[in-house]
C-alpha positions as CSV (number, residue, x, y, z in Angstrom):
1,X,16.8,-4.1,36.4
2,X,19.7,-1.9,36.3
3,X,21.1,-1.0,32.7
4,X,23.8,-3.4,31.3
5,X,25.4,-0.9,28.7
6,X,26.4,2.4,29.4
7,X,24.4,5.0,27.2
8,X,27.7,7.0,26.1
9,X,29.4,4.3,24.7
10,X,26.6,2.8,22.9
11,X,25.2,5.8,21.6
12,X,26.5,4.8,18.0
13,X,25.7,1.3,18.0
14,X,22.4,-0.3,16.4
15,X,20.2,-2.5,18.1
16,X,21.4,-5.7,17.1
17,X,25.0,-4.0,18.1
18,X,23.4,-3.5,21.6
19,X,21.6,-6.5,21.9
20,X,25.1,-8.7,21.1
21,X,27.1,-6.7,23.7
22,X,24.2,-7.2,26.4
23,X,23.8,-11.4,25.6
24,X,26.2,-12.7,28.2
25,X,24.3,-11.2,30.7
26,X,20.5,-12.0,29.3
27,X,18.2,-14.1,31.3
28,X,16.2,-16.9,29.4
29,X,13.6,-14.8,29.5
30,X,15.5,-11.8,28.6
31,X,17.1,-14.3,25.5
32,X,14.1,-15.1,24.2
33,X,12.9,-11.3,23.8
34,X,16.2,-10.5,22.3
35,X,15.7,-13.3,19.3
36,X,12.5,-11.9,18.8
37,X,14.0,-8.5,18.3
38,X,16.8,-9.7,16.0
39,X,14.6,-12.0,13.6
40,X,11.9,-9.6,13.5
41,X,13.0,-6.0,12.5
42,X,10.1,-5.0,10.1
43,X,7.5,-5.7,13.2
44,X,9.6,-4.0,15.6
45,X,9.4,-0.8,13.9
46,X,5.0,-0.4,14.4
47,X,4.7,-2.8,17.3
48,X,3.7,-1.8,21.0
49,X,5.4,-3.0,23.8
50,X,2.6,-5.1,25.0
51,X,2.4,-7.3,21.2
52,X,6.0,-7.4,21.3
53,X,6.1,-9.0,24.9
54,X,3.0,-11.2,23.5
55,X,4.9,-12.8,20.7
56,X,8.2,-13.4,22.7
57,X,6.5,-14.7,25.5
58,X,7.0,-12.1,28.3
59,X,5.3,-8.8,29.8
60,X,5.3,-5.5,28.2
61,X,7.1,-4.8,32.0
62,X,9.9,-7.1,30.4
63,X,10.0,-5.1,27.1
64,X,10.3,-1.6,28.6
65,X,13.0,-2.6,31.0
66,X,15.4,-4.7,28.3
67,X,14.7,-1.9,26.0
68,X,16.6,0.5,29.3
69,X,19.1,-1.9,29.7
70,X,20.2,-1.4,25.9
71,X,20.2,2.5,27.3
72,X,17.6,3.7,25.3
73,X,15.0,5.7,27.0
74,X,12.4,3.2,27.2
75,X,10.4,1.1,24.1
76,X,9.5,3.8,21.9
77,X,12.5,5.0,22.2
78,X,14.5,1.8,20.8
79,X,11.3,1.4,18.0
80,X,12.4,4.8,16.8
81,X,15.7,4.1,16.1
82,X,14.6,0.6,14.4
83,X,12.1,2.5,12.1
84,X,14.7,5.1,10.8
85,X,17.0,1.7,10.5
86,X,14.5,0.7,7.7
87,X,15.3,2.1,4.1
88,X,11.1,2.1,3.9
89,X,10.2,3.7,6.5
90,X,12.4,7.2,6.1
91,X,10.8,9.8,5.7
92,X,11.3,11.9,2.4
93,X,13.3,14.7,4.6
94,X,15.8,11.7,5.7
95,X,16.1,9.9,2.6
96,X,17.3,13.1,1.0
97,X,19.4,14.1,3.9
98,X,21.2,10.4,3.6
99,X,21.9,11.1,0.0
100,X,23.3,14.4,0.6
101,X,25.6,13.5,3.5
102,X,26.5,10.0,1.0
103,X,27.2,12.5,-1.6
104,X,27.9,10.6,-5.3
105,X,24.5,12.0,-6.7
106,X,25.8,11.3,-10.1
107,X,24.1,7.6,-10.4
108,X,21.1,8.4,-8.9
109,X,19.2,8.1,-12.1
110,X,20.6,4.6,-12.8
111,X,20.0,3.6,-9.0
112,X,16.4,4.4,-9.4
113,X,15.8,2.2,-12.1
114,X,17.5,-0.5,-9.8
115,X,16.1,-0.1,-6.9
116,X,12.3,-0.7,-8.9
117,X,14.4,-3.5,-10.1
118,X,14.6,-4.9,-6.8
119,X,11.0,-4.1,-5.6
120,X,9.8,-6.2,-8.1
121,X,11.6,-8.7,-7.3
122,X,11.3,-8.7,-3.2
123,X,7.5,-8.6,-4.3
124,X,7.1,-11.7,-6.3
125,X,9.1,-13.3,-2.9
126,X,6.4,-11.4,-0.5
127,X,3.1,-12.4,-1.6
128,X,2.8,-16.8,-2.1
129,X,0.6,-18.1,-4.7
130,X,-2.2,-19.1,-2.7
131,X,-2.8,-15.4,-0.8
132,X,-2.8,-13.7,-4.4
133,X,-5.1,-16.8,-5.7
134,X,-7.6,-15.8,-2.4
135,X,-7.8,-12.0,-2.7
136,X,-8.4,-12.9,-7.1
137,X,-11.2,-15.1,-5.6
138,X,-12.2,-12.6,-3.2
139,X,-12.6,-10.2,-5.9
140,X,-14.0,-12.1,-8.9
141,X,-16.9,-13.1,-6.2
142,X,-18.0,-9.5,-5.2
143,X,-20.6,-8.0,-6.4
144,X,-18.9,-4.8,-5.9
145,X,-15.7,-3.6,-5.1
146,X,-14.3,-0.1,-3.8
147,X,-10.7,1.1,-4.0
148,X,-9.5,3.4,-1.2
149,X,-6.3,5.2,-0.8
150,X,-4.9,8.2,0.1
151,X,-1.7,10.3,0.0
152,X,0.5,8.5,-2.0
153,X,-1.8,5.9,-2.4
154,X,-4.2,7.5,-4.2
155,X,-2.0,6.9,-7.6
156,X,-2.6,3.1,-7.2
157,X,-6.3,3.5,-5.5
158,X,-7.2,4.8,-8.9
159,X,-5.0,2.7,-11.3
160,X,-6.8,-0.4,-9.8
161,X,-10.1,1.1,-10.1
162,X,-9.8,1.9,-13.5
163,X,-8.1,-1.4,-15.0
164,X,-11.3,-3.3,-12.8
165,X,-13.8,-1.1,-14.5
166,X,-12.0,-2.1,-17.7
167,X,-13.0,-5.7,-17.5
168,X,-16.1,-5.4,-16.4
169,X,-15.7,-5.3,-12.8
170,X,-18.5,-3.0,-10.8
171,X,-15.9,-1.1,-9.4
172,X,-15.8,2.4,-7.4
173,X,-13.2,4.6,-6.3
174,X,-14.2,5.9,-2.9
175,X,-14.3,9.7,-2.4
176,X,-10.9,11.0,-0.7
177,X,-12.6,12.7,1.8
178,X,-13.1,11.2,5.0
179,X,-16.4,12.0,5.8
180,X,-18.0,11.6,2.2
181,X,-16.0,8.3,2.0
182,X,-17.4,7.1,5.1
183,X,-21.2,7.6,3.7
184,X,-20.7,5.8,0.4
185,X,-19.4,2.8,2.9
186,X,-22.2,3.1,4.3
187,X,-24.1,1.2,1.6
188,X,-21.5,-1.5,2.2
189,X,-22.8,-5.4,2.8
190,X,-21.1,-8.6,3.6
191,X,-21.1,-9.3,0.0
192,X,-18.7,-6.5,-1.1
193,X,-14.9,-6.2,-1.2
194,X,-13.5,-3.3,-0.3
195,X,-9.0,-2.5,-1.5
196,X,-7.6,-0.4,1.4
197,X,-4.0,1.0,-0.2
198,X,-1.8,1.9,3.0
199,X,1.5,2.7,2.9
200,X,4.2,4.2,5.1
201,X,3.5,6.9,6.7
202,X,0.0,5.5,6.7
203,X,-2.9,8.1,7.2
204,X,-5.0,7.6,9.9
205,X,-8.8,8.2,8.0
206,X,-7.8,5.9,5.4
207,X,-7.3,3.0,8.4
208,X,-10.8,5.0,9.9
209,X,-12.6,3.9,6.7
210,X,-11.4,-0.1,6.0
211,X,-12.3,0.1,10.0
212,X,-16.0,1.5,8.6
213,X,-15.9,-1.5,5.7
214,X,-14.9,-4.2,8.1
215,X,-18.5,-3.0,10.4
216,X,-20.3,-3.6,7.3
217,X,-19.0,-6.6,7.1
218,X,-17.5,-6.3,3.9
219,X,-14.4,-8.0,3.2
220,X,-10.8,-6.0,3.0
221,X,-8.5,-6.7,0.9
222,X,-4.8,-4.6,2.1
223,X,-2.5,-3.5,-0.4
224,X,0.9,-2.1,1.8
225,X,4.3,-2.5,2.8
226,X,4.4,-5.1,5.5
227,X,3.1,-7.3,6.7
228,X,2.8,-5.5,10.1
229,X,1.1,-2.3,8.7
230,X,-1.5,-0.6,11.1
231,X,-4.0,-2.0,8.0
232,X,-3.5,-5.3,8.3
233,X,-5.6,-5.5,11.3
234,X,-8.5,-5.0,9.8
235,X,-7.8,-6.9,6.3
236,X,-9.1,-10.4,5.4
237,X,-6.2,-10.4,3.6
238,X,-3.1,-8.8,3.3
239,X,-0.7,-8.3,-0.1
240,X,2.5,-6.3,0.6
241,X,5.2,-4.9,-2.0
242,X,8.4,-3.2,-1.5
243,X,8.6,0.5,-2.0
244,X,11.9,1.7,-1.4
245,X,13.8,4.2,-2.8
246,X,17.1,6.0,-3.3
247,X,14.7,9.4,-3.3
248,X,12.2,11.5,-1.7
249,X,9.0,9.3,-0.8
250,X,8.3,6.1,-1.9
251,X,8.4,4.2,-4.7
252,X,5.0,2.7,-6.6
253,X,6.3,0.3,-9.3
254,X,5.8,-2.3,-7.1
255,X,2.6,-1.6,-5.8
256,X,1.2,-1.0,-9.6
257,X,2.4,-3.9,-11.0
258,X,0.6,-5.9,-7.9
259,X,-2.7,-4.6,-8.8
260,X,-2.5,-5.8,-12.5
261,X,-1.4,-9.1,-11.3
262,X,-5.2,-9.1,-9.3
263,X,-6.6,-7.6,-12.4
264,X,-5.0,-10.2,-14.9
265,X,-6.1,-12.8,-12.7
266,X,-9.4,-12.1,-12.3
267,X,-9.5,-11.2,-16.3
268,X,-8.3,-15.0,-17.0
269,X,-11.4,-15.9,-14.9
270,X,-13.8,-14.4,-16.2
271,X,-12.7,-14.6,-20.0
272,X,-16.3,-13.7,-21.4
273,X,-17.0,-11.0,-19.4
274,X,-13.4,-9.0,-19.9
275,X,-14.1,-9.9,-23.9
276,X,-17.4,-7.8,-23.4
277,X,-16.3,-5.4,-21.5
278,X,-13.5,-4.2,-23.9
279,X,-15.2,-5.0,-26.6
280,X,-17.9,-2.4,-25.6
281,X,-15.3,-0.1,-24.5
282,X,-13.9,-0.2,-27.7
283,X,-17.4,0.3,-29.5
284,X,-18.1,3.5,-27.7
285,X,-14.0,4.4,-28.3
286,X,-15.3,4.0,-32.4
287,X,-18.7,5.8,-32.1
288,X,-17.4,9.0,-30.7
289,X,-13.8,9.3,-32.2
290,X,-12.3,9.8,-28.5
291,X,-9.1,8.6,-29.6
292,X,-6.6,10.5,-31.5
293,X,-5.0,7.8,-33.1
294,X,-8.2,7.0,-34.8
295,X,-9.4,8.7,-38.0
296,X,-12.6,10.8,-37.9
297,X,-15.2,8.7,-38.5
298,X,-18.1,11.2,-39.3
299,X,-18.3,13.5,-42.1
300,X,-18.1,17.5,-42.2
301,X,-21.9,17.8,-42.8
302,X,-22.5,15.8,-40.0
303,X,-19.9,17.0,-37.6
304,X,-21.4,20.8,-38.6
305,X,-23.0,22.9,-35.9
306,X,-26.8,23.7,-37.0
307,X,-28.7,26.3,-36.2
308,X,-32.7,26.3,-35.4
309,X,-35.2,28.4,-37.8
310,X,-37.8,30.4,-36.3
311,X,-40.1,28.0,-37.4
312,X,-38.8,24.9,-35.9
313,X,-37.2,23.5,-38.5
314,X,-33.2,23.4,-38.5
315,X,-30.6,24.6,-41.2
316,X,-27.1,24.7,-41.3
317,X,-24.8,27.3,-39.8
318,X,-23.3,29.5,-42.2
């Protein structure tokens, strides 16, 4: 198949430029790849050549070839160029490089608070009601649950863990090192749950361990930012939020506020065992005075350092 479009003029045209150009020329065949392309950016951008073929229907042959008749190198050539297309999937170097070329820096403050705006909002659109009502189930049902996540991840890995222990959840956050995380999964069975947070650029041990979980057969429940994440192959089920950003890396809010919608779920569930929980929390938050908007509770004498006498018996420290 000889290229269509000549590589010099189309050098600043997208791919959905390209593929409009090329369409009076396309095959069926060559049509029905081209939809697929069009209607599904997001998988595009982490897909190889040969599931790309699959789910249009033709050969990764097919795929490498149309993607040279669009005069790009080949396939990973043209997936490049879609994944720097995607706000998302910019790297922090890119997305600060974009704002400098932009220039207009002066509403960047506001723009933040709009964008998380916006990622909330794309979120509750992402995930339906019954997938959030299966990985609350999921959860509520294990005996124990692990949170992993690293890189950027590692903020909402944690946040999880600790709003689960809250309400009485047996709850663990694995170890961020690879190898030490891979021998507490090791204990894993097929009654556990394991939360794999993966986002872009995802980290290859953190896809090595919810691999590890899934051998154990313990179930995997994916917290990322599509749907066609390198995690999501080895997920039971998968939750995505939007994370973009006018800045730097990625953006959280979204991913937080997820988490708390599986911890206020599985809280509503289980209404006795959250009421114990905090209320023991809050009984060992009263014993030893560990907050500091609560009073001291024990007196000076008590609170007062003591000393032991030679002979066993104890006095106070002068």
């Amino acid at each position: 198949m000889q290229s269509h479009l000549d590589s010099a003029q189309v050098s600043d045209l997208s791919v959905e430029e390209r593929i409009s150009q090329a369409l009076p020329a396309l095959t069926a065949k060559q049509r029905r790849l081209a939809r697929y392309m069009l209607d599904n950016e997001i998988e595009l951008a982490f897909a190889s050549a040969e599931e790309v073929g699959r789910q249009a229907g033709v050969d990764a042959a097919t795929v490498v070839r149309f993607s040279r008749m669009l005069g790009y190198e080949g396939y990973a050539d043209l997936r490049d160029v879609v994944r720097r297309s995607v706000p998302q999937f910019l790297t922090a170097v890119e997305r600060v490089t974009q704002r400098m070329n932009a220039g207009n820096s002066d509403d960047i403050l506001q723009a933040v608070f709009a964008e998380d705006i916006r990622n909330l909002e794309k979120t509750a659109r992402m995930n339906d009601p019954d997938t959030l009502a299966q990985a609350v189930a999921m959860l509520r049902a294990a005996p124990r649950v692990i949170c992993i996540g690293h890189g950027i991840s590692v903020f909402v890995a944690d946040h999880l863990a600790h709003q689960l222990a809250l309400i009485g959840v047996s709850v663990k956050r694995a170890s961020r090192s690879i190898v030490d995380g891979a021998i507490e999964l090791t204990s894993l069975t097929d009654k556990d749950t394991v939360v794999v947070v993966s986002v872009w650029r995802y980290l290859e041990h953190t896809l090595l361990l919810a691999e590890a979980a899934q051998d154990r057969g313990a179930k995997v429940v994916a917290l990322t930012d599509s749907k066609a994440a390198p995690i999501a192959a080895h997920a039971d089920i998968t939750l995505t939020a939007a994370t973009e950003t006018p800045e730097l890396g990625h953006s959280v809010a979204a991913l937080i506020t997820l988490t708390n919608v599986l911890v206020a779920g599985i809280a509503v569930a289980n209404p006795d065992r959250t009421l114990d929980s905090l209320q023991r929390i809050d009984q060992f938050y009263e014993k030893f005075t560990v907050m500091a908007d609560q009073p001291v509770s024990r007196t000076a004498t008590e609170s007062e350092p003591r000393v032991r006498r030679k002979d066993g018996a104890k006095k106070k420290r002068r």
